[in-house]
N, C-alpha and C positions, 0 to 999 in steps of 0.2 A: 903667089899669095894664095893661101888656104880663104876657102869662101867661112862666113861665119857657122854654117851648117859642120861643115869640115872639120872647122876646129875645135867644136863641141864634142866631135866624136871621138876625137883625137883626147880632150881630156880625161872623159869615160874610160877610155881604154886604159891611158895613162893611171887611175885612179885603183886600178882593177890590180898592178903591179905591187909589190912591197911600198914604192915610194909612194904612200899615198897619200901626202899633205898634198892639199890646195894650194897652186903658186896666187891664185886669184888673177890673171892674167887674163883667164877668158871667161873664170863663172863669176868676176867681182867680188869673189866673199872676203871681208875683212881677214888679214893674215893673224892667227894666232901662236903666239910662241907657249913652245913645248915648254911644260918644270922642269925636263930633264935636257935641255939643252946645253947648258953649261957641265952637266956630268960627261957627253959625248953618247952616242948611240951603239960603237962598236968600240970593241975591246976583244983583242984576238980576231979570232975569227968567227967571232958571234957574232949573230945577228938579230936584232931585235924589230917587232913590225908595231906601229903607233897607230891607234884610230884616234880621231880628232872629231869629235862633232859640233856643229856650229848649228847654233838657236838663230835666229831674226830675231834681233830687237826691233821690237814696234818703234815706228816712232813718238812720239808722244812721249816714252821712256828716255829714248834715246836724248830728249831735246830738255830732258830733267836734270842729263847727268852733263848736258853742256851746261847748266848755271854756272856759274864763277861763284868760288868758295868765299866769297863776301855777301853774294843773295844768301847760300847755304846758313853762312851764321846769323846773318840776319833774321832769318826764318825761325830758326832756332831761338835767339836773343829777344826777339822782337815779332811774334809770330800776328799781331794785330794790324802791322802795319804789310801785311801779304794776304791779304785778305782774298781772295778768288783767286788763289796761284796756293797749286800742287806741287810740294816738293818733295820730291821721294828721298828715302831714308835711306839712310847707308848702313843703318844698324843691325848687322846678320846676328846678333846674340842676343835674345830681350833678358837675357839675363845680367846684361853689360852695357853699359854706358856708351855710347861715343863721345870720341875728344870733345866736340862740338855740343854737345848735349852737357858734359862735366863744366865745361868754359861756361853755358849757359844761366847756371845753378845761379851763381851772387847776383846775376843780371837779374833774374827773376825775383829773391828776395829782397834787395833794393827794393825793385819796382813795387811789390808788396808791403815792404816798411812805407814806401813814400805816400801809398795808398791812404795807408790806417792811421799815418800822420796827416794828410788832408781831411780825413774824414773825424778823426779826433779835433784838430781845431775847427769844424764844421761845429762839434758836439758841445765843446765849450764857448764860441759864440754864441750858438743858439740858447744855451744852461744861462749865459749870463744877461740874455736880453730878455730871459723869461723868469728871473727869479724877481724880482721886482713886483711884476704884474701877479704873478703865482704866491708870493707873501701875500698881497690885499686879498686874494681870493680865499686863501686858509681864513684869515679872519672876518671872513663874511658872516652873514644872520643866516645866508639861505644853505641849510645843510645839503641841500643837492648840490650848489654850488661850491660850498667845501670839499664834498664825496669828490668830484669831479678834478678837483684843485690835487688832491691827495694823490688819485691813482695818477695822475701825469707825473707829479713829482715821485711817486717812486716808480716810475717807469723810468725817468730821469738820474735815478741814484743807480741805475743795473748797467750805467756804461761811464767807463774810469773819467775821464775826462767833464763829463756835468755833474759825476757824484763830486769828482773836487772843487770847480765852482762853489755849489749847493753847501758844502762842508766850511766854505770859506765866508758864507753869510751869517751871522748870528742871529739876525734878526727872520730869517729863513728856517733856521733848526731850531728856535725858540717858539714860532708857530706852529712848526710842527706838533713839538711836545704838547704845546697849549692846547691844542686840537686835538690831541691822542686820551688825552685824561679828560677833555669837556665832553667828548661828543657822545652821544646814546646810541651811534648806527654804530652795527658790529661791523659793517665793510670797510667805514672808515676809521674805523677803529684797527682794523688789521691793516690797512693801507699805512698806518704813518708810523705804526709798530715795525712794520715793513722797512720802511725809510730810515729808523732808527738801526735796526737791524742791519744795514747796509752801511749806512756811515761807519759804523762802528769796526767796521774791518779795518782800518787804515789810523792811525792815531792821531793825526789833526783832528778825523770823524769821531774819537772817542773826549779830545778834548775838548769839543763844542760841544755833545752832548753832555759831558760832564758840567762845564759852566753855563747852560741854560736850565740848570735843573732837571735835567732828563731822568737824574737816579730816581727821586721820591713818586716820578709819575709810573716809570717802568714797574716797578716797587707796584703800585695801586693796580697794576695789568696783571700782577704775578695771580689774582681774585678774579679776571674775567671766565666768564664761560665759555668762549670760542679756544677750541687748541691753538689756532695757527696764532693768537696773540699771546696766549700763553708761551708758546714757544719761542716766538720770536723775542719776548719783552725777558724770558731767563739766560738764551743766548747773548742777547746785548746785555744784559747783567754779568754773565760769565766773561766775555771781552774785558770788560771796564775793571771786574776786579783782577783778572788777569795783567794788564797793560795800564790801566790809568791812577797815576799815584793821587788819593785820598777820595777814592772811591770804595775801599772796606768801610771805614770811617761813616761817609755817607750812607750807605748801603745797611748798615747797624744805626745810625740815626732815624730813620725812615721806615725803623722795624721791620726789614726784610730780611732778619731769622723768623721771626713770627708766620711772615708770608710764607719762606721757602719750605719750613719742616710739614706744613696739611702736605705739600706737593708729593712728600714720599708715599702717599696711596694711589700717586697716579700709576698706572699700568704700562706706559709707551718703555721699555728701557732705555733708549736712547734720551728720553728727556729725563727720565731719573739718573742717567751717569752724566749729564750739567748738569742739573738740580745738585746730587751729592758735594762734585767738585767745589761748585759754590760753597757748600756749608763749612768744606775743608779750609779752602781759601781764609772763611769768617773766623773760621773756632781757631787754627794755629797759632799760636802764641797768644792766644784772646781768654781768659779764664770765665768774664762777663758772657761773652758768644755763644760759652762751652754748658753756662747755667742754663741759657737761654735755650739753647737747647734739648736741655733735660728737663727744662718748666713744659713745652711744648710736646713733649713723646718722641722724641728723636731717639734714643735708643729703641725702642721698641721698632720702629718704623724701618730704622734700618738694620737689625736684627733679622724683621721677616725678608729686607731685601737679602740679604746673604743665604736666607733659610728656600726660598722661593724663585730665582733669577737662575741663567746659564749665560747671560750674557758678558763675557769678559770684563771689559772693558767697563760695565756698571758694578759688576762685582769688585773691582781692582780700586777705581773711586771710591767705593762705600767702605770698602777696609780701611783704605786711608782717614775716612772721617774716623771710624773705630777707634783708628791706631791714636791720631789726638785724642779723643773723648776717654781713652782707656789710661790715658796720666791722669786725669782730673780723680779725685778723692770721693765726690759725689753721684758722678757718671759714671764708676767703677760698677760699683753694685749695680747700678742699674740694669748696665750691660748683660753684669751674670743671670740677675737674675730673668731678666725677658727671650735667657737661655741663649747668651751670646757665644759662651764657650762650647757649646755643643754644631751651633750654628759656623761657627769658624773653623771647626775643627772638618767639617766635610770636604771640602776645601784645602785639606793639605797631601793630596796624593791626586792626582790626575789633572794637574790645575799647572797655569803658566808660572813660572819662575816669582817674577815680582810679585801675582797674587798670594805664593808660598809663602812668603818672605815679609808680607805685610799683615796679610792674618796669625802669623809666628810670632812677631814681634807683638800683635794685637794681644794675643793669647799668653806670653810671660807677660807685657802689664797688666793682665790683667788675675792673671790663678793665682796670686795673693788672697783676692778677695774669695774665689772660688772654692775654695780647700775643704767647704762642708756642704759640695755639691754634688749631686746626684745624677747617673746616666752618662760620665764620663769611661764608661770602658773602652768604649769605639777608640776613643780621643786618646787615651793613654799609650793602650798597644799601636798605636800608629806615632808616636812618639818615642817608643823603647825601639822601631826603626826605619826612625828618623836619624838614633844616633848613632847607626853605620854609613852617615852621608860623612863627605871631606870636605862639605861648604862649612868653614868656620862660623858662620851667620846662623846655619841652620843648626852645629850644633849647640850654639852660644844659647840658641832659644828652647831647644828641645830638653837641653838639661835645668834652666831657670825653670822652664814650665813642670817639668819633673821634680822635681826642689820645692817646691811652690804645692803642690797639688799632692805629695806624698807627707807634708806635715800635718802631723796630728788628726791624720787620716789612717786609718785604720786596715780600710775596706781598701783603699789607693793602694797600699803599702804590701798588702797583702798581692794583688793584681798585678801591680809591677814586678815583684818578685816570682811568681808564677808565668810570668810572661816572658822569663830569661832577661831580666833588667839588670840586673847586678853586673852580670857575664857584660852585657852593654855600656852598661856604665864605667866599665873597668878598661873594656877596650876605648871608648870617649877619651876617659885618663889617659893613657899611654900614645895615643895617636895627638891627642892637645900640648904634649911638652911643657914652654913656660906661658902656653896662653892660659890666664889668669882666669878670664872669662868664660871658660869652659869648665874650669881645674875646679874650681871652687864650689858653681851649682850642681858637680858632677861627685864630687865629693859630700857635702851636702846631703844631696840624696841618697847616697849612701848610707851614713852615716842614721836616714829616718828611717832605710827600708832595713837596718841588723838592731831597729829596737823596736820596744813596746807592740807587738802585732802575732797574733799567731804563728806566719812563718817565718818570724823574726830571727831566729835560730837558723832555720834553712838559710836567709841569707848570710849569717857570719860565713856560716859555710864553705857555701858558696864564695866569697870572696878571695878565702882562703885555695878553695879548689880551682878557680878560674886564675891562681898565680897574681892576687892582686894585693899581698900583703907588701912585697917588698915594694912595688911602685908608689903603695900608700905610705909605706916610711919613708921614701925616699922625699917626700915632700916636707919631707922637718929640715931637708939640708938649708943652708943660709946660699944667696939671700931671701931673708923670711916675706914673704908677702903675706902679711898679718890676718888678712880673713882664708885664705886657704889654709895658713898654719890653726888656727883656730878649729875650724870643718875637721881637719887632718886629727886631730888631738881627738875629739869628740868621738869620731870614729875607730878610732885605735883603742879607746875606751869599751867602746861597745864588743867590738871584735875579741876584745877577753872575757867581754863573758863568758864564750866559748872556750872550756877549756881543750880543746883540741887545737886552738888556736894560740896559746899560751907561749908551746916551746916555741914555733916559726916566727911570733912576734919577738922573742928573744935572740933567735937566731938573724934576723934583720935588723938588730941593733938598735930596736926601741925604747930600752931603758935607756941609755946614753945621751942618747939624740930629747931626747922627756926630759932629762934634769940638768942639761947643758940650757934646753928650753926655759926649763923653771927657772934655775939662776938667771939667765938673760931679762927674764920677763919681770923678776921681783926685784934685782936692782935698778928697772926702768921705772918701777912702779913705786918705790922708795923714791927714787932720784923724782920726780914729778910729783911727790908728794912733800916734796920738803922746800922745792924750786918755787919760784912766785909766779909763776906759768902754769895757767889754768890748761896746759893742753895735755891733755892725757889719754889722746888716743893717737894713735898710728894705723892709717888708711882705715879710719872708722872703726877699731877693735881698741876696747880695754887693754891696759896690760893686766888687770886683775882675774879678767875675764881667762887669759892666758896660764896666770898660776892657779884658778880656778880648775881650767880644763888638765892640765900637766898633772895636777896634784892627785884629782880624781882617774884620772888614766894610770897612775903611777900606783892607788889605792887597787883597783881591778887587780892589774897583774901581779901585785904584792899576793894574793888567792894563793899563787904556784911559790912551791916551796924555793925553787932554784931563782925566780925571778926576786925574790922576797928575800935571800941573801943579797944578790946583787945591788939591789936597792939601796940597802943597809950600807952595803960597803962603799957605795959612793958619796962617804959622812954626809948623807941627805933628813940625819934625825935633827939635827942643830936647826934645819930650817925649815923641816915640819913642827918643830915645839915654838918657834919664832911665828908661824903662821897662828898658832893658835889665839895670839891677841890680834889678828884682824881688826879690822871695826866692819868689813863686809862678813854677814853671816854664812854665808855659802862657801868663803874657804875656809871659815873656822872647821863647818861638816866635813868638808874632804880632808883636811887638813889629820881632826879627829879618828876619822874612817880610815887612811895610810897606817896610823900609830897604831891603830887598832889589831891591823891587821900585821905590823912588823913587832908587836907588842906577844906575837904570838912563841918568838925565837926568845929564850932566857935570855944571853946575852945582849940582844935589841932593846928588852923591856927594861935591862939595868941601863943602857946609856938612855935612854929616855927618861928615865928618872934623873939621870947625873945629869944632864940638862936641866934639870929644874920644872919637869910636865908636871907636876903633881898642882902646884898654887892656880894655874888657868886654866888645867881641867877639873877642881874644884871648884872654879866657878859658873864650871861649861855645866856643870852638872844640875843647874837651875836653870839651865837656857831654858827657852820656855820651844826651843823647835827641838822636837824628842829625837829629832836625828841625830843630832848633835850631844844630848844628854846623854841618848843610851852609847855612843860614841865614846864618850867622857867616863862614862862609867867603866866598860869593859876594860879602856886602859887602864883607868885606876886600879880595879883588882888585880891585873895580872900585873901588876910592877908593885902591890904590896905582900904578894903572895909571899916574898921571903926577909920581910919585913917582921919587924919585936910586934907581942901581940897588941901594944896599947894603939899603936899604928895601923894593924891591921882593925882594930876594933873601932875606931876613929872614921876608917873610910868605910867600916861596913855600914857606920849608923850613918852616916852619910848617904851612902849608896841607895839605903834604904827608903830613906827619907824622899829622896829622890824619886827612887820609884814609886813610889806609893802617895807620892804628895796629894795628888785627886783624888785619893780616897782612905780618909780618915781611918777607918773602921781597921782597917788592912794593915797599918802604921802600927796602929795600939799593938795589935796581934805579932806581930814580927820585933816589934822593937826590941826588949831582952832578949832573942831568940841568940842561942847561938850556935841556930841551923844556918847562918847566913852562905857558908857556901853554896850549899844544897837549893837557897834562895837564887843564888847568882847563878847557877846553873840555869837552873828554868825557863832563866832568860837571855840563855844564848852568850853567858861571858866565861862560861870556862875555858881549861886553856886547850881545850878540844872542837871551841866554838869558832864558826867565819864570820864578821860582821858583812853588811852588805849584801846578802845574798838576797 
């Protein structure tokens, strides 16, 4: 037997060889196994050498990892009940869970729910053993004793469980209020504004303040001078009209539009975007609310807010009051004038979607009224492109507000047109297809910017050169939607003025499509005038209104000789001479003004006659609207021109008379005269003359 010195040495040496794992035989070291033991060490005739190094676990560690995996979860699960006991972790990833730590998770939130359940039913026995004694205290004499009763109780409302108690007393929320409106200290005065403030999150809490009266007192806070009751007493007003049914009602009983409009001078934004929402809330569907408002300065007020704020969300609110106040008849003008359309109009480029989109809509209800306002150029050219957006919303508004703002505006007209509006307008049309609501304020505007204006001319033009004639004829195909057909006619009228625009209206088939119109429109307007059916509009447009515009559209391009056959030949004189007994005066004019101008061809002016024109435009010849007279006139001479002389001498003394009826003097003078051609020349009816022009 080797002595233990021996054997030691005997190890060492052994250790020194390739084979140098530890059998642990004689140095005790716990044996560990190779990872690669299951692969095999040699393959062929390789040979591979292992070093193996072995740490000492302390004990102490060692006596951790003997726990039983039942202390371990425990520890984990239940770490309160190991209280002076170290248990080491097995967790080599702190970026990773162990099983034992994942298992542990529900244990823990349990234990957590069971917690804030014990401690909640702590909160509502305690809320219900103290509302009682806390009631008699609100209505004490001694205001320190109130103050005192106050701040517990809304200390009381800031945890879920006693603010529901508290909500379920009514004789508790009615003291409250009682106290909130009696008392003269401003602390306790924000203390119970406070409590109101806090019930009101939850709707049991709005409908106990609503049935102890809490509106009319909240209402009387909207006047203190502390902010913090200010604020709290408009929040709890914004709740109730938000969430509690017949709280608008109350809220306008108790005159708090009168309260909330002074509010829009306050400064805080965040209390002006409640403040606003309120008014919206009030005014919606409310026309009384909407007065109330405009009695008070609410346009003005919020005006400067839109003109003065960056803050979204108070800007987004005040448009929306706008947006109601801008239907009202009397808030309209208001609006404009306290410079609402300049003020909204900032606002439409760099701004969120919905603010777009509600100051747009603000601004078509309202450039009806705006139309003879000043300083809109910003506003326009930001509108002429608006209308290369594809939001149908935006361009529904952008062409109403262009529509709207280009009538009988001069200076607009001009602007727009300079600014490449037409070219926009046109693209609008062709991208809009059958939306109606695009088609028609976009036409429309048209229609103002190729008349009456300086570069009225530049725009026919333009319309023509931007390829926008055939798209504007193509809107007379059926089916008719009666105000785009209407806009459409009006414009096709105007656009011959231009005679460079003459033949391409020809060539787009607008004489056809006009008196296909006409007939459709005057047997509607026949047929509803003879029917015991008062209705005589379709989608809000006259049909007269329709042979009005037709007739006059059909007059213009009569100008061009080749259009002015074509007319002719579509037997369109039978119901030009039929139009001249109207009883509306405006298509007798155009009616007059077509003959006039087809009266110009020999053979026109003989079937014009053979229809029988001569007895009704004898009597046009006294109309007292000289448009129409000197209308009447022109055709009478050229359809007597090859007429026996007692016939021609019959309509000169006529004609004469006629003209000259205002002035006596002038009558005497001319009457025997039998210069009267050379008369009629002078006044533009020979047969080298154009009416109309």
């Amino acid at each position: 037997m080797l002595s233990e010195a021996e054997g030691t040495m005997k190890v060492t040496e052994w250790q020194k060889t390739i084979y140098s794992t530890d059998s642990g035989i004689q140095s005790g070291a716990t044996t560990v196994r190779s990872f690669s033991d299951d692969d095999g060490l040699e393959h062929g005739s390789k040979k591979y050498t292992l070093t193996t190094t072995v740490t000492e676990i302390p004990a102490d560690v060692e006596s951790q990892y003997m726990l039983t995996r039942a202390q371990r979860v425990r520890a984990a699960m239940f770490p309160e009940t190991m209280e002076g006991v170290s248990v080491l972790s097995t967790q080599t990833d702190t970026t990773q869970q162990t099983n034992v730590q994942r298992l542990a998770e529900p244990s823990q939130l349990l234990k957590t729910a069971i917690m804030h359940l014990i401690n909640y039913q702590d909160d509502a026995e305690l809320a219900t053993r103290a509302v009682p004694e806390l009631t008699k205290l609100l209505n004490d004499d001694d205001q320190v004793v109130v103050n005192k009763a106050a701040m517990i109780v809304n200390q009381l409302t800031r945890k879920d469980a006693s603010r529901k108690v508290l909500m379920q007393s009514p004789q508790m929320v009615a003291a409250v209020v009682r106290t909130m409106q009696n008392t003269n200290d401003m602390e306790t005065a924000r203390c119970t504004a406070s409590i109101l403030h806090n019930l009101s999150h939850q709707r049991e809490g709005l409908l106990a303040i609503f049935k102890s009266g809490g509106i009319p007192a909240l209402v009387r806070m909207l006047s203190s001078p502390m902010e913090p009751v200010l604020f709290y007493a408009i929040t709890t007003l914004h709740n109730l009209l938000l969430h509690q049914e017949g709280a608008k009602m109350a809220v306008r009983l108790a005159d708090g539009l009168q309260r909330m409009v002074p509010l829009l001078k306050k400064s805080n934004p965040k209390f002006l975007a409640i403040t606003t929402d309120c008014l919206q809330l009030l005014s919606y569907g409310n026309q009384e609310s909407k007065l109330i408002i405009l009695a008070n300065g609410g346009p003005e007020g919020l005006v400067q807010i839109m003109r003065n704020y960056n803050y979204e969300k108070l800007l987004w609110t005040t448009s929306r009051v706008l947006k109601v106040l801008s239907v009202c008849p009397s808030n309209k003008p208001a609006i404009v004038e306290a410079g609402g359309m300049q003020a909204l109009g900032k606002h439409l480029s760099g701004s969120s979607q919905r603010l777009m989109q509600n100051c747009l809509w603000t601004l078509r209800n309202l450039s009806d009224a705006a139309t003879k306002q000043d300083g809109l150029d910003g506003l326009l050219q930001v509108l002429v492109g608006l209308l290369g957006s594809d939001d149908v919303n935006m361009l529904t508004c952008a062409t109403g507000i262009l529509s709207n703002l280009t009538c009988n505006n001069s200076r607009n007209k001009s602007l727009v047109t300079q600014s490449n509006g037409v070219e926009a307008l046109i693209h609008a049309i062709l991208r809009a297809g059958e939306k109606e609501d695009v088609t028609e304020p976009a036409v429309c505007a048209l229609r103002h910017l190729t008349s009456r204006h300086p570069d009225a001319e530049m725009a026919q033009n333009a319309v023509r050169q931007y390829y926008g004639i055939p798209a504007i004829v193509k809107l007379l195909n059926q089916p008719y939607y009666w105000p785009v057909v209407k806009a459409t006619v009006g414009l096709i009228r105007n656009l011959a003025l231009s005679p460079a625009n003459q033949g391409p209206l020809k060539d787009a088939g607008t004489i056809p499509r006009l008196v296909s119109l006409l007939l459709k429109a005057h047997q509607d307007a026949q047929r509803q005038a003879t029917s015991s059916t008062q209705q005589t509009y379709q989608d809000g447009v006259r049909m007269e209104e329709i042979v009005e515009g037709c007739t006059g559209a059909l007059h213009i391009l009569a100008r061009d000789p080749a259009n002015r056959a074509d007319i002719a030949s579509m037997q369109t004189i039978p119901l030009f001479v039929q139009l001249l007994y109207s009883p509306i005066e405006n298509v007798k004019r155009v009616a007059a003004g077509v003959l006039c101008e087809l009266a110009l061809d020999k053979q026109s002016a003989e079937l014009i006659d053979a229809e029988g024109a001569s007895a009704p435009l004898m009597e046009l010849l006294h109309s007292s609207n000289e448009g129409i007279a000197t209308y009447a006139a022109a055709v009478l001479f050229r359809i007597s021109e090859d007429k026996n002389p007692d016939y021609r001498k019959r309509v000169s003394v006529e004609l004469t008379h006629s003209l000259f009826k205002h002035d006596p003097a002038a009558w005497e003078m001319v009457r025997n005269s039998e210069e009267m051609t050379i008369l009629i020349k002078l006044h533009g009816f020979g047969p080298f003359g154009a009416c109309g022009k």
